[in-house]
Structures are given as C-alpha cells and as structure tokens.
Backbone bond lengths (Angstrom), bond angles and torsions (degrees), N, CA, C in turn:
res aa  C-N    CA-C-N  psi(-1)  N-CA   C-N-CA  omega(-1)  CA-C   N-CA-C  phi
1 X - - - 1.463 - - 1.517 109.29 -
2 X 1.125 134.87 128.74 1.052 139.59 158.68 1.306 138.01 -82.15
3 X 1.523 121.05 143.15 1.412 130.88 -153.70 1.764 82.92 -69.60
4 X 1.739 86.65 162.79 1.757 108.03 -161.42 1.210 87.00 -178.07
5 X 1.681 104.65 129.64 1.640 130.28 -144.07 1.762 97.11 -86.78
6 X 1.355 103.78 152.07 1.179 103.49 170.96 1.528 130.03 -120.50
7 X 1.397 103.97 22.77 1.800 115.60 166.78 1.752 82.55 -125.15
8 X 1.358 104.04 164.15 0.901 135.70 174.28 1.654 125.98 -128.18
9 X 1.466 127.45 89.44 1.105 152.09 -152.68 1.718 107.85 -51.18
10 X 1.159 106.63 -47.92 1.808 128.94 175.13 1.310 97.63 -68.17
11 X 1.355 146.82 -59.85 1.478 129.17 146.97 1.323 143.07 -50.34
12 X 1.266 116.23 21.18 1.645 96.30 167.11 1.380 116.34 70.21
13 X 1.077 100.42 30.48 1.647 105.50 161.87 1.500 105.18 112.15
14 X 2.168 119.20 -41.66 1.202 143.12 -128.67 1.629 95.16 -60.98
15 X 1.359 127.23 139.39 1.662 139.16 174.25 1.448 91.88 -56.19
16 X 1.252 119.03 145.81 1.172 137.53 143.93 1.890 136.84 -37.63
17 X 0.656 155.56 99.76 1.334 155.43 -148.90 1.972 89.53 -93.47
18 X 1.558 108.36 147.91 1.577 88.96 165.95 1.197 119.81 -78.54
19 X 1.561 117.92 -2.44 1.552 94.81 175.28 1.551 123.24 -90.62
20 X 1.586 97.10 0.41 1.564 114.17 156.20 1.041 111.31 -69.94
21 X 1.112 139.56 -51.20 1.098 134.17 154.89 1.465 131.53 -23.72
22 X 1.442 124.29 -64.45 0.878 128.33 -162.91 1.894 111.23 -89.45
23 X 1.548 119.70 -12.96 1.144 140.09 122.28 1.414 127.17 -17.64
24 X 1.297 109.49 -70.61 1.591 115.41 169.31 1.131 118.52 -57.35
25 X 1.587 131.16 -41.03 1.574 129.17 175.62 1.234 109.24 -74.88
26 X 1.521 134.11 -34.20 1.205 120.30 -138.49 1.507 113.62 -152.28
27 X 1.861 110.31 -0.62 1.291 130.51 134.24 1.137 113.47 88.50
28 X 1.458 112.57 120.08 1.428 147.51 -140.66 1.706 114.52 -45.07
29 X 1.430 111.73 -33.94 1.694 117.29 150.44 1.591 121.22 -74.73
30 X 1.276 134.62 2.13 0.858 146.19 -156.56 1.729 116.04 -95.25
31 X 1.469 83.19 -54.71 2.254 104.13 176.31 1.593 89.62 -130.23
32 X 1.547 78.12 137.33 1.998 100.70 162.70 1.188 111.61 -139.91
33 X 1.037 116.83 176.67 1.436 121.57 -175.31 1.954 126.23 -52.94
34 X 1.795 93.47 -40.45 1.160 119.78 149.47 1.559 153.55 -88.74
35 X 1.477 109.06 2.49 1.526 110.45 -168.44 2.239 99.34 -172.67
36 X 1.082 73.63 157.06 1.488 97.66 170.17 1.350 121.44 -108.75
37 X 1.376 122.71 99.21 1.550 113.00 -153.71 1.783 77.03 -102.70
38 X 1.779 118.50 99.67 1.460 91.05 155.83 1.653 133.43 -115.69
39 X 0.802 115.88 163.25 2.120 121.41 -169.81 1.739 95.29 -48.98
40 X 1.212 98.74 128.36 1.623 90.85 170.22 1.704 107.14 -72.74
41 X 1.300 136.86 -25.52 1.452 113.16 140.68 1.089 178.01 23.14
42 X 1.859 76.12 -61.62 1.764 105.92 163.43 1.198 120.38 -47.05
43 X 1.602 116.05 112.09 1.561 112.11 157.50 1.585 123.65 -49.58
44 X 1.482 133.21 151.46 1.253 138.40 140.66 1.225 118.89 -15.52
45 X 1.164 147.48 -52.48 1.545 163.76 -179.99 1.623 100.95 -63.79
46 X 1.286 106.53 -70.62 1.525 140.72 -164.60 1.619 91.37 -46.87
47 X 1.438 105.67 -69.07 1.329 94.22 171.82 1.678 147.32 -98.00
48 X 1.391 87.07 28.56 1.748 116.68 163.74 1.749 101.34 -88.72
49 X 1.692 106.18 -36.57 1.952 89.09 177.35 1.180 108.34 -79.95
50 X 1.263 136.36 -28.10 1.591 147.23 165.30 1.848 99.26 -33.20
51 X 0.887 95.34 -83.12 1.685 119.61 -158.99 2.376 83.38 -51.72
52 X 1.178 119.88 -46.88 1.383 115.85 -177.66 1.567 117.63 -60.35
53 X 1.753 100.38 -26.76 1.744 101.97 -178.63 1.601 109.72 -96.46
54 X 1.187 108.59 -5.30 1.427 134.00 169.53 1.545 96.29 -51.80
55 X 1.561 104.35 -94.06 1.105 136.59 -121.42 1.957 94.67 -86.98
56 X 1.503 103.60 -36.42 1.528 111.07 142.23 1.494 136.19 -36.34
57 X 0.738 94.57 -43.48 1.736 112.95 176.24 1.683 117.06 -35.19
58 X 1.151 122.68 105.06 1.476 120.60 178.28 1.558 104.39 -40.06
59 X 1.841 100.89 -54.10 1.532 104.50 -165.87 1.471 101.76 -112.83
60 X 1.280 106.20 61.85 1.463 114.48 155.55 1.421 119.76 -47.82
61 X 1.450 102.52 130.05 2.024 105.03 179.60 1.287 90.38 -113.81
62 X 1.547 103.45 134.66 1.175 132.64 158.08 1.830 123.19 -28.65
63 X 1.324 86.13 -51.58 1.405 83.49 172.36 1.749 114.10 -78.66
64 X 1.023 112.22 -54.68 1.757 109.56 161.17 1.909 113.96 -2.96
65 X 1.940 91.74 -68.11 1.237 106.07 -167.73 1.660 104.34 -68.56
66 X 1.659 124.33 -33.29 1.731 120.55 159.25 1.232 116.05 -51.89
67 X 1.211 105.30 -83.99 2.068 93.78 175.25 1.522 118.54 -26.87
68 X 0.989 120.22 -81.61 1.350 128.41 -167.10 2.061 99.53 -42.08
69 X 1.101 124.82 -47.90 1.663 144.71 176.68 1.853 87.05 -45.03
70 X 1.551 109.11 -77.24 1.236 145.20 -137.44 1.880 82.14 -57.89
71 X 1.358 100.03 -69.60 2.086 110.37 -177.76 1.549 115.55 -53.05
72 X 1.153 111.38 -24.49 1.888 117.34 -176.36 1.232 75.17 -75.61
73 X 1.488 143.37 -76.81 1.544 124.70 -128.17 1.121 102.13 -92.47
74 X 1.619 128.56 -27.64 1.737 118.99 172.28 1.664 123.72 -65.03
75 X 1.935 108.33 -22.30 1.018 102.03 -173.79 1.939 112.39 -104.77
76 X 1.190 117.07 -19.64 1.277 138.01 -161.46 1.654 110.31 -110.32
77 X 1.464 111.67 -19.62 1.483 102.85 -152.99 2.079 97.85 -137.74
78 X 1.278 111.54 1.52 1.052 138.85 -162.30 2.173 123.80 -116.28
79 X 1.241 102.81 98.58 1.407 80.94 -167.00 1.619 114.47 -103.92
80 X 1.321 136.77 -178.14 0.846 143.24 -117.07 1.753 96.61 -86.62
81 X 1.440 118.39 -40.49 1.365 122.01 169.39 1.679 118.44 -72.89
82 X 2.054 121.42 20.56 1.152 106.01 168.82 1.435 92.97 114.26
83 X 1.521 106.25 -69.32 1.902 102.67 -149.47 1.175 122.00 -88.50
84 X 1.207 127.88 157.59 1.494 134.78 -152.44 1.574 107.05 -76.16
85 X 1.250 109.82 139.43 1.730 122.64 -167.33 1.642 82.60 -91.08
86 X 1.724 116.89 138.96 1.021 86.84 -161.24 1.879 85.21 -115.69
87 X 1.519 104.61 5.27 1.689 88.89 173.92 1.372 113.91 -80.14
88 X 1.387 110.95 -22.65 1.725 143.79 -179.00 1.545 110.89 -63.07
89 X 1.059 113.08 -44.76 1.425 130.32 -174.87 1.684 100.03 -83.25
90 X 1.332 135.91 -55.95 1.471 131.14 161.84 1.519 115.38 -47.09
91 X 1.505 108.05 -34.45 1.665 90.63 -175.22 1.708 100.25 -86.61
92 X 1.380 136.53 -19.42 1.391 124.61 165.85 1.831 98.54 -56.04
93 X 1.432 127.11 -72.28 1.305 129.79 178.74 1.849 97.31 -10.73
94 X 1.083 110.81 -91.53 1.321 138.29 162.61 1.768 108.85 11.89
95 X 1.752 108.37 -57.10 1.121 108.23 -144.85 1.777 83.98 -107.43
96 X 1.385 120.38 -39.53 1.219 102.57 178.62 1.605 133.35 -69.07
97 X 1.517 102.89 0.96 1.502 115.65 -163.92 1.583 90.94 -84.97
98 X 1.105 111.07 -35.82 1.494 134.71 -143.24 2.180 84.22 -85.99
99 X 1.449 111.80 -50.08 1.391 111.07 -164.76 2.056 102.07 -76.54
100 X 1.331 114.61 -35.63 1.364 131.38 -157.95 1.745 121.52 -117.06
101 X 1.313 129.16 121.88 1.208 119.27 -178.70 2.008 101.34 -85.02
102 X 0.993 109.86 1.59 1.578 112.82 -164.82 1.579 101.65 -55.85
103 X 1.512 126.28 159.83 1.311 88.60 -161.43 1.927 95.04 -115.80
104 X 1.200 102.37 163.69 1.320 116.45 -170.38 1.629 112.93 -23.58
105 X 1.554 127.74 -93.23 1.215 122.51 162.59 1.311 114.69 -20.01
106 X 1.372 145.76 -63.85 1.557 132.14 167.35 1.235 120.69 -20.14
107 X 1.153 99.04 -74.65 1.574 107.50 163.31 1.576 135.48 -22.47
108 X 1.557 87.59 -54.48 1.334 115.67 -165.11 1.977 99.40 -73.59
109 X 1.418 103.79 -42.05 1.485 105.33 174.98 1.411 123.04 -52.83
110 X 1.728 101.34 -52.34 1.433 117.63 -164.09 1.637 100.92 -62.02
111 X 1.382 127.67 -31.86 1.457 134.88 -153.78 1.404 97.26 -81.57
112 X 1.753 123.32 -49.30 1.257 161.72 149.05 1.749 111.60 -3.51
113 X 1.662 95.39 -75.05 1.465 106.34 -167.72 1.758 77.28 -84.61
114 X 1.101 149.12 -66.38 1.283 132.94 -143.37 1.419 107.12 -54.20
115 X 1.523 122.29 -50.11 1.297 113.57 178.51 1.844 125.74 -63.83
116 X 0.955 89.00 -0.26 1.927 94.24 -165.01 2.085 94.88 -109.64
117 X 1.218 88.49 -17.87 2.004 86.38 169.18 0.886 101.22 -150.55
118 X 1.916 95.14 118.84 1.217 131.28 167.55 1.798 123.98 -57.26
119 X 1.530 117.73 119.39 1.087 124.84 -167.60 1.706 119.21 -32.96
120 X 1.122 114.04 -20.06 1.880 130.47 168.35 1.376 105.65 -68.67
121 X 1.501 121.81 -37.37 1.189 110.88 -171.81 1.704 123.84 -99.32
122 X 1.223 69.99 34.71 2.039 82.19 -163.97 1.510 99.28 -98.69
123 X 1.450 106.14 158.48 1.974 98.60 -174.68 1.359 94.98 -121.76
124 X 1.281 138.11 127.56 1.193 150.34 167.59 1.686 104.52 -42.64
125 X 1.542 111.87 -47.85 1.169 118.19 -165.61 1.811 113.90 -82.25
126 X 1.317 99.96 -24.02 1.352 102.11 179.40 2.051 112.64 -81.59
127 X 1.210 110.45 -177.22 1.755 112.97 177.26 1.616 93.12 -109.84
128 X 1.367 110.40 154.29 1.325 107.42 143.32 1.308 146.10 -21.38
129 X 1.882 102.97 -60.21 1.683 81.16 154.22 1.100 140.43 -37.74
130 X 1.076 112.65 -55.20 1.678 131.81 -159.25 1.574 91.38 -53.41
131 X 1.200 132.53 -61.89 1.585 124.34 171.96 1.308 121.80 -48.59
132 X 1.050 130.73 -48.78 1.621 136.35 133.13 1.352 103.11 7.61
133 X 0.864 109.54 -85.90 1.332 120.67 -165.64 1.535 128.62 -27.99
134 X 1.516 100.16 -56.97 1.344 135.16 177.96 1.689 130.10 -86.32
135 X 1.491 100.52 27.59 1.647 102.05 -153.53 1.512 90.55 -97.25
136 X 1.593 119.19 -13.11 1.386 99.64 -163.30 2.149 104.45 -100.46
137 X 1.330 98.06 16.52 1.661 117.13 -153.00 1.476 82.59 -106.05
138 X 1.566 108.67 152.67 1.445 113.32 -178.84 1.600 100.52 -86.22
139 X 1.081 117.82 165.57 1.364 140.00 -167.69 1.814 106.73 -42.72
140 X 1.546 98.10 -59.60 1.561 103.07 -170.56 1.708 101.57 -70.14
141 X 1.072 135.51 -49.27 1.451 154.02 143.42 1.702 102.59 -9.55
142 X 1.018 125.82 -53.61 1.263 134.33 -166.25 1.315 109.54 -65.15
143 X 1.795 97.29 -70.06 1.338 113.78 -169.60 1.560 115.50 -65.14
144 X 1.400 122.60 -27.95 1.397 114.66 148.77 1.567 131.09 -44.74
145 X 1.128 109.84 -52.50 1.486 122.36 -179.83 1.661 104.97 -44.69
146 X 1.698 94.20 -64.41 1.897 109.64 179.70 1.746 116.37 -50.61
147 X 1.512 97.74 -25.72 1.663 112.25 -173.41 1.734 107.04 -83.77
148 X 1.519 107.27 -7.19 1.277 126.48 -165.49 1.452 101.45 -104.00
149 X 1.138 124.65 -46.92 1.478 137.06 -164.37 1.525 104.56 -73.31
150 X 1.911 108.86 -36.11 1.464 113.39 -167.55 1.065 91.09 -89.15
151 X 1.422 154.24 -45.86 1.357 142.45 -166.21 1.517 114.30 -67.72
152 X 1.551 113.75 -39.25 1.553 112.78 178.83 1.672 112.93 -82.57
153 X 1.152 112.31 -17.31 1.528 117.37 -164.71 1.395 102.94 76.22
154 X 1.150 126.08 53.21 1.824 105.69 170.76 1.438 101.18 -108.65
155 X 1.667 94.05 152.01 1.336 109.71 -178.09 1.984 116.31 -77.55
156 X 1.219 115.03 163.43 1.573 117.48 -176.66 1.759 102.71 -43.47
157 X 1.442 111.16 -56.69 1.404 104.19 168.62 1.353 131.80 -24.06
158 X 1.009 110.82 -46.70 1.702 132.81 -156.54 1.370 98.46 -114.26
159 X 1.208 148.54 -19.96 1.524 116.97 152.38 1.622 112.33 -92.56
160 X 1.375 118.03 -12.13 1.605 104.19 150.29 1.180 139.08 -64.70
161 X 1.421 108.58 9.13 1.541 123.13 178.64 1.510 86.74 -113.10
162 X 0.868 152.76 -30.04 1.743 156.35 -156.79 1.637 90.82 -108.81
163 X 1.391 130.58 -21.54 1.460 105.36 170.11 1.294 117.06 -102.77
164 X 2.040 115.17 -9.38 1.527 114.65 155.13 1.377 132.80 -49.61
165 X 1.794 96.25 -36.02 1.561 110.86 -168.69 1.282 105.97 -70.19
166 X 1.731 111.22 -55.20 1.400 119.20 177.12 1.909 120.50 -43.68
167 X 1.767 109.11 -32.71 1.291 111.96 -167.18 1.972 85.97 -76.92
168 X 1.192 96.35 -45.32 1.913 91.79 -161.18 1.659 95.98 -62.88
169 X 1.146 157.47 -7.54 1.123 150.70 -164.90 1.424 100.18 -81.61
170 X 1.609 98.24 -67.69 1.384 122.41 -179.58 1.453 126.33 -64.39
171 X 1.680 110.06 16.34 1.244 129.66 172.29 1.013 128.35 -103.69
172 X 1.737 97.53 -34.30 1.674 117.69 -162.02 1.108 98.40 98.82
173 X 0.930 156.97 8.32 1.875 153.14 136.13 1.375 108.97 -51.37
174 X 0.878 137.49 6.66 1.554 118.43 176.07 1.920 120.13 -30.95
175 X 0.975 111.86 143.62 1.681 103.41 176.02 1.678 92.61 -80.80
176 X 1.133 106.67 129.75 1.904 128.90 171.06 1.643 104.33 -30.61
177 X 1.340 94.90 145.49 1.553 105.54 -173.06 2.092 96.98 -89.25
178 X 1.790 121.03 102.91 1.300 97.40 163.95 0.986 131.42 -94.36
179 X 1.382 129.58 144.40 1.426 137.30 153.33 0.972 133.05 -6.21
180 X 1.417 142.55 109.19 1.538 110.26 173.11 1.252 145.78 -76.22
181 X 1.173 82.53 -10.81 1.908 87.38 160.80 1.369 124.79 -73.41
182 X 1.456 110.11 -11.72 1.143 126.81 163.44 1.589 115.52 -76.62
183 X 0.762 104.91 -64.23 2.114 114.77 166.19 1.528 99.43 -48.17
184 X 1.014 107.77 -33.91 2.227 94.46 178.93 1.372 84.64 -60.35
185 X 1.506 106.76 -76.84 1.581 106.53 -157.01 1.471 133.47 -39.55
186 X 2.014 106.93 -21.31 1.035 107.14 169.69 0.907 99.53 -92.35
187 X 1.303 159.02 17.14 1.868 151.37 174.09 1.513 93.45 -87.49
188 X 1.425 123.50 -49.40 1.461 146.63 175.59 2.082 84.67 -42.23
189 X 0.653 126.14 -98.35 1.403 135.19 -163.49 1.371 106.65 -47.03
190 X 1.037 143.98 -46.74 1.407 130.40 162.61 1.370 124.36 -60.34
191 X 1.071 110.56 -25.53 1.736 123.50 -172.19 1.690 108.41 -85.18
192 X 1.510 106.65 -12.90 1.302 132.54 -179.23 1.343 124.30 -119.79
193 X 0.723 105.80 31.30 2.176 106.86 -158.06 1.811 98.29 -78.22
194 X 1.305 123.08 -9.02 1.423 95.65 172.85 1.816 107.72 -128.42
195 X 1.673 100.73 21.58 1.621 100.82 164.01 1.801 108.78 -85.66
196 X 1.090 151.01 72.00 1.457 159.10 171.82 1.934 97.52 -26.80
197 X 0.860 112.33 -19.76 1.616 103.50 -163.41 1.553 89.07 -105.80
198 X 1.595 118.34 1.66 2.277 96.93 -160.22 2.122 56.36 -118.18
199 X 1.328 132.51 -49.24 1.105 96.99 -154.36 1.842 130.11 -88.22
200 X 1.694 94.81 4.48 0.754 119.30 160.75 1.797 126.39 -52.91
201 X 1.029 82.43 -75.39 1.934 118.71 171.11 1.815 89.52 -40.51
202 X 1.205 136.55 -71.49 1.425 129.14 -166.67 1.582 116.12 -56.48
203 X 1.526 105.79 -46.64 1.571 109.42 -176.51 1.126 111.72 -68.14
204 X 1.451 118.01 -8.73 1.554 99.76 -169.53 1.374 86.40 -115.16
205 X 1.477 147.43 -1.12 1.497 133.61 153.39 1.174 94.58 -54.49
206 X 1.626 132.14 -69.20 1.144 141.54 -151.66 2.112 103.59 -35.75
207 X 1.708 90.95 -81.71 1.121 96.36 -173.51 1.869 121.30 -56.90
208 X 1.704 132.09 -7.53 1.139 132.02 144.28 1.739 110.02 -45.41
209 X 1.055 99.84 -64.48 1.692 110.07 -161.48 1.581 117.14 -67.77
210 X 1.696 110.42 -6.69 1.249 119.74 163.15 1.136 98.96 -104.81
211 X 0.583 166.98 -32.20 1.879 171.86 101.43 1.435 97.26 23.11
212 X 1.263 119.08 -67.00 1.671 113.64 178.25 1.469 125.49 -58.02
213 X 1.509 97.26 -47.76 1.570 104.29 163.36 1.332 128.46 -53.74
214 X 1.072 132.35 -34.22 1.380 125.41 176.17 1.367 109.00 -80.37
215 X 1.763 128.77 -46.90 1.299 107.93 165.53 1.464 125.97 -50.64
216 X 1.042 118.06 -53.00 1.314 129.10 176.61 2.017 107.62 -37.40
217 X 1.446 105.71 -47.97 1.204 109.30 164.00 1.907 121.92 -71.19
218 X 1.272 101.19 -4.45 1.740 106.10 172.64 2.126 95.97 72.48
219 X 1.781 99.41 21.42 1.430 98.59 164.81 1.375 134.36 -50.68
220 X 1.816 96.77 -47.54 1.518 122.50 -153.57 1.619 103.96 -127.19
221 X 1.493 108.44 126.45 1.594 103.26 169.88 1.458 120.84 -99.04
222 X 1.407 86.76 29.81 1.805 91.01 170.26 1.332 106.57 -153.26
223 X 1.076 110.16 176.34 1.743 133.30 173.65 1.785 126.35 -64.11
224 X 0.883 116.51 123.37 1.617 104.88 -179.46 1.255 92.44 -83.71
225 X 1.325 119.48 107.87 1.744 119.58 150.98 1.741 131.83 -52.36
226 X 0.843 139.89 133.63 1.667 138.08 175.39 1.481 102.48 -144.85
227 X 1.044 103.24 129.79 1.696 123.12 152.30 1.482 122.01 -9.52
C-alpha cells in the first residue's frame, strides 16, 4: 500500500478523512459514505488492494466492508448459472481471513445486509443497524419504516421494537385493546404502589370482573374464587 498524504493542500491545511482517502486512490464516484460502487473490471489483485485499503480504514463503513465482500463472491466465487463455486468461495474465505481479524459472522452480516440493500436505498443519516433492522420487510415496507426512523430520530433499538409491533400486527398479534377503566385502575396502582389495601382492593376487582367475563362467555366451568 502506498503512503497517501494526510493534509490536503485545496483545503487549507484540513486532515484528510479516510474516505478522502480512499477517494484519492480509487476516485470520487467510486467510495461514498454509503456504498462501494466498484467497475465490474476489477481484476482479482485490484480488488484484493481495494478490500486491504478498506479494511485498513480507521473509519471503515460497514457497508464499504459489504460491497467490497458482496463483488469478490458475485464475481470470483460465483458461476455462470448463479451458484456458489464452492472451491472458489473457500479460497476467497482463505484470503480474507488471512487480510482481516474481523470476525467471521461480521463479515458474514456486512456482505448480507449489503447485498439485500441496494446502494439507493441506503440513508446517509441512518447507521447500519438501522437497515438491519428492516432486511426481512419488503422493499416498500422497509423504506417506510427507514422514512420513519429519519423523521422521528429513533435509534436502531427503537425501530426494532416498531418493526416487532408492525410484524405482530400483521400476524394477528396485536397487543389487546384495554379498557379504560381498566387503565384508570392501573394508573390507581402505580400512583399507589406502597398502599397494599388500594392495590389490593383493584386486583382483585380486576380478576372478579374477568372472572365474569369469561363465564359469561361460557370460558370457564367454574368460579373465580377471591378472598
């Protein structure tokens, strides 16, 4: 690898970023913030030094490390009917183990989500996770979710709870519609958590009044007993 400057003269002194970096070798349509656009072209070699200035990279992007994963195995490891060459595919294994301590599954993710979202559908503003998230959601499905995440600011955490809800909806899982007289009663119990006699007194309305309901529904062939 060859040395590659770290001020930048056209800026005013400004440090280099690595994806300036990787810009300067390998040219300004080439690496973005989000994707690895590379020439199908690429020699074997060519893109063994790729994958080394990659994988070097202080601020290696995830997706960087997918693309670059994603093009070794479609172009090198891949034969003409689609399916994976599989002595071809061990000797890539082979060579990236050999360039990267990152560990296998990593790998295996970054290559994963990169191939399953297309460099258009990537959000500058969002992380990797956040696409994560959405890989198993159809396209239009997705990009709502991602259009959801950037407008509220939520973190990867928090729209994986917004794509559970969305899957349980669309299952028939919905979480149960409560009552509000039921929600008083639980406002009653939090607002009370160390009176034993007010939170007493509610749970055991509660469980009467579901108690009736299910007989009433021919649920239960017996009686709910309480104290």
């Amino acid at each position: 690898m060859t040395d590659t400057p770290t001020i930048d003269p056209g800026r005013t002194g400004e440090p280099l970023t690595d994806l300036d970096v990787l810009q300067t070798i390998w040219g300004p349509d080439a690496v973005t913030d989000t994707a690895l656009a590379i020439p199908d072209s690429l020699t074997f070699e060519e893109w063994r030094k790729l994958g080394d200035d990659v994988l070097r990279s202080r601020e290696a992007s995830d997706w960087w490390v997918g693309d670059w994963l994603e093009f070794g195995w479609a172009h090198y490891a891949t034969g003409p009917d689609g399916q994976e060459i599989s002595a071809e595919a061990a000797r890539l294994r082979s060579v990236v183990a050999a360039m990267t301590t990152l560990d296998l599954d990593v790998l295996r993710t970054a290559r994963d989500t990169a191939r399953r979202t297309p460099a258009a559908r990537r959000r500058r503003t969002l992380s990797f996770a956040h696409h994560q998230q959405v890989l198993d959601l159809d396209d239009q499905r997705a990009d709502q979710l991602l259009d959801q995440a950037e407008a509220e600011g939520l973190e990867s955490g928090d729209l994986k709870a917004v794509v559970r809800k969305a899957n349980a909806v669309e299952g028939g899982e919905a979480d149960p519609v409560v009552p509000s007289r039921v929600k008083r009663k639980i406002g009653s119990i939090e607002a009370n958590p160390g009176d034993e006699h007010t939170v007493d007194t509610i749970i055991e309305g509660l469980l009467v009044e579901a108690g009736d309901r299910c007989r009433a529904a021919g649920l239960l062939g017996f009686e709910v007993k309480h104290a």
